[in-house]
C-alpha positions as a Python dict, from the first residue, in 0.01 Angstrom:
ca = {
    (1, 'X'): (0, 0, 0),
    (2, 'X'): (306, 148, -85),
    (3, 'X'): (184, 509, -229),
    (4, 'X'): (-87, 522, 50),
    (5, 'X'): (200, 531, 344),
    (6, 'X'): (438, 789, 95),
    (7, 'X'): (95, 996, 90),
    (8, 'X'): (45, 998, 489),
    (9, 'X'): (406, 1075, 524),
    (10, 'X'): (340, 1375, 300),
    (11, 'X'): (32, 1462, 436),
    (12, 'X'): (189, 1443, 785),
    (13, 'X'): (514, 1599, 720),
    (14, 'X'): (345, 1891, 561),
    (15, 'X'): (96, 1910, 883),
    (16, 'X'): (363, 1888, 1115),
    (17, 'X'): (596, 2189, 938),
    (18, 'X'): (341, 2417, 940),
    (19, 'X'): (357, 2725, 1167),
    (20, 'X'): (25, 2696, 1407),
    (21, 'X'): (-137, 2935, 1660),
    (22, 'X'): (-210, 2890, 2007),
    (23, 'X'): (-507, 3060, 2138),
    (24, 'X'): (-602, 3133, 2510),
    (25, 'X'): (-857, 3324, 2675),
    (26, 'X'): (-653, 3475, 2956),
    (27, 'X'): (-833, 3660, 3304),
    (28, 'X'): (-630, 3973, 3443),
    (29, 'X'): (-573, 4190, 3136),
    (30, 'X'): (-624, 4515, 3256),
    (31, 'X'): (-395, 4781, 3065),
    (32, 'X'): (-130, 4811, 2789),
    (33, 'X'): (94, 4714, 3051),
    (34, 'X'): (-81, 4356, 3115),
    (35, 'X'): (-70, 4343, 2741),
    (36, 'X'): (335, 4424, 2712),
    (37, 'X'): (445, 4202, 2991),
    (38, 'X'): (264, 3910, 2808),
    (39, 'X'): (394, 3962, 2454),
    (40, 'X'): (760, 4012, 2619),
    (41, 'X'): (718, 3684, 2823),
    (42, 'X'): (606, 3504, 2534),
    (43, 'X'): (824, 3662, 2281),
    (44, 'X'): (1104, 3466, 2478),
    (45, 'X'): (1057, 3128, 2367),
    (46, 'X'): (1216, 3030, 2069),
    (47, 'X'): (880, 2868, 1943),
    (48, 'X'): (757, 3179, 1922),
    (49, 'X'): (703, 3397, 1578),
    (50, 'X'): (438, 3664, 1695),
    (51, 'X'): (203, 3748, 1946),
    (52, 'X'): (-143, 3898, 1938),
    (53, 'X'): (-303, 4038, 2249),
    (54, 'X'): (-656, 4174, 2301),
    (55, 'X'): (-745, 4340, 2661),
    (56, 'X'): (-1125, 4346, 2544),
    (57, 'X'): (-1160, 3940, 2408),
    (58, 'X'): (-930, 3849, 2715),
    (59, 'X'): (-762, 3664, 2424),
    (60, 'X'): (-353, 3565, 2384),
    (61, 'X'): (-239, 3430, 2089),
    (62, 'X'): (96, 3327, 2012),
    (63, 'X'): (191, 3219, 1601),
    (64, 'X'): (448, 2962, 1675),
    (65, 'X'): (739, 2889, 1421),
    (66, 'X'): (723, 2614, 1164),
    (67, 'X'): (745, 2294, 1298),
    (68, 'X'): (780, 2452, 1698),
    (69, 'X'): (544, 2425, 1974),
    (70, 'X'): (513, 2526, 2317),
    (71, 'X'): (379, 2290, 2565),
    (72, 'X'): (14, 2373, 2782),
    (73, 'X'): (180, 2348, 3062),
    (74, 'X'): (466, 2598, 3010),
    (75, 'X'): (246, 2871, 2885),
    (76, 'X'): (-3, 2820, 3149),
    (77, 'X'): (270, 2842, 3411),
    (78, 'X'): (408, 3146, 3256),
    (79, 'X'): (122, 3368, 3262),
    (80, 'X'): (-13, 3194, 3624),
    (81, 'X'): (301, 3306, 3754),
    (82, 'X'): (285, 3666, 3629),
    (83, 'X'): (-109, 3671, 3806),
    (84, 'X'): (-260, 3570, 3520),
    (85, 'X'): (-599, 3327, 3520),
    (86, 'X'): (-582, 3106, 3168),
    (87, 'X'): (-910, 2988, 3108),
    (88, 'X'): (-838, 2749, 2775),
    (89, 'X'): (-571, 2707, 2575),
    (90, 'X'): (-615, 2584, 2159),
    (91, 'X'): (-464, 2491, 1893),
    (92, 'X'): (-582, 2639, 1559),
    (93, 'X'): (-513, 2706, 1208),
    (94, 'X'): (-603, 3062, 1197),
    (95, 'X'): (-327, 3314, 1093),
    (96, 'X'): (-268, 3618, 1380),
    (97, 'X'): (-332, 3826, 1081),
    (98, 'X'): (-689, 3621, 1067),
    (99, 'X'): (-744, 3719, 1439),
    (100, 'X'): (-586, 4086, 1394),
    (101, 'X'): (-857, 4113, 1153),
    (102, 'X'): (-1140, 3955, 1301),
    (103, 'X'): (-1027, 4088, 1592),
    (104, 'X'): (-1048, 4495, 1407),
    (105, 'X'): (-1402, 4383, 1283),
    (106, 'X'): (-1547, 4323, 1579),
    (107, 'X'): (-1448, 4655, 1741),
    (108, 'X'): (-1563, 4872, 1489),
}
């Protein structure tokens, strides 16, 4: 019993100090501007490591830093207030260098 609760603590230690992604398909991306004002809005919050934006995917994705999150609700607020539309926002474990690549591939 003992080394199967030392395990989950591992296991959810090392799930919980990993650096995620938030993804959101985001309405109202027009220009490079649109795409500037985001990553400087986002860029502000000390969660945040990178950010990926994509005027054709309407997609926004921020690479938060290990063990740092931002809530829904903030993010959504942020880009509703700058006259933005977020459609969904999730959680995943793909690297913004995953979806700057995928992202490349499928505008080729």
């Amino acid at each position: 019993m003992k080394k199967l609760l030392v395990a989950m603590t591992v296991t959810l230690l090392g799930t919980t100090a990993s650096a995620g992604t938030i993804e959101m398909k985001v309405y109202g991306l027009v220009c490079a501007f649109c795409a500037q004002g985001i990553e400087k809005t986002l860029r502000k919050y000390p969660a945040t490591d990178d950010v990926v934006v994509s005027l054709e995917d309407k997609l926004v994705a921020i690479g938060t830093k290990s063990g740092a999150d931002i809530p829904d609700a903030e993010l959504r607020k942020a880009l509703t207030d700058a006259g933005y539309d977020v459609k969904t926002i999730t959680r995943t474990e793909r690297s913004l260098s995953q979806i700057r690549a995928d992202l490349k591939g499928a505008h080729k």
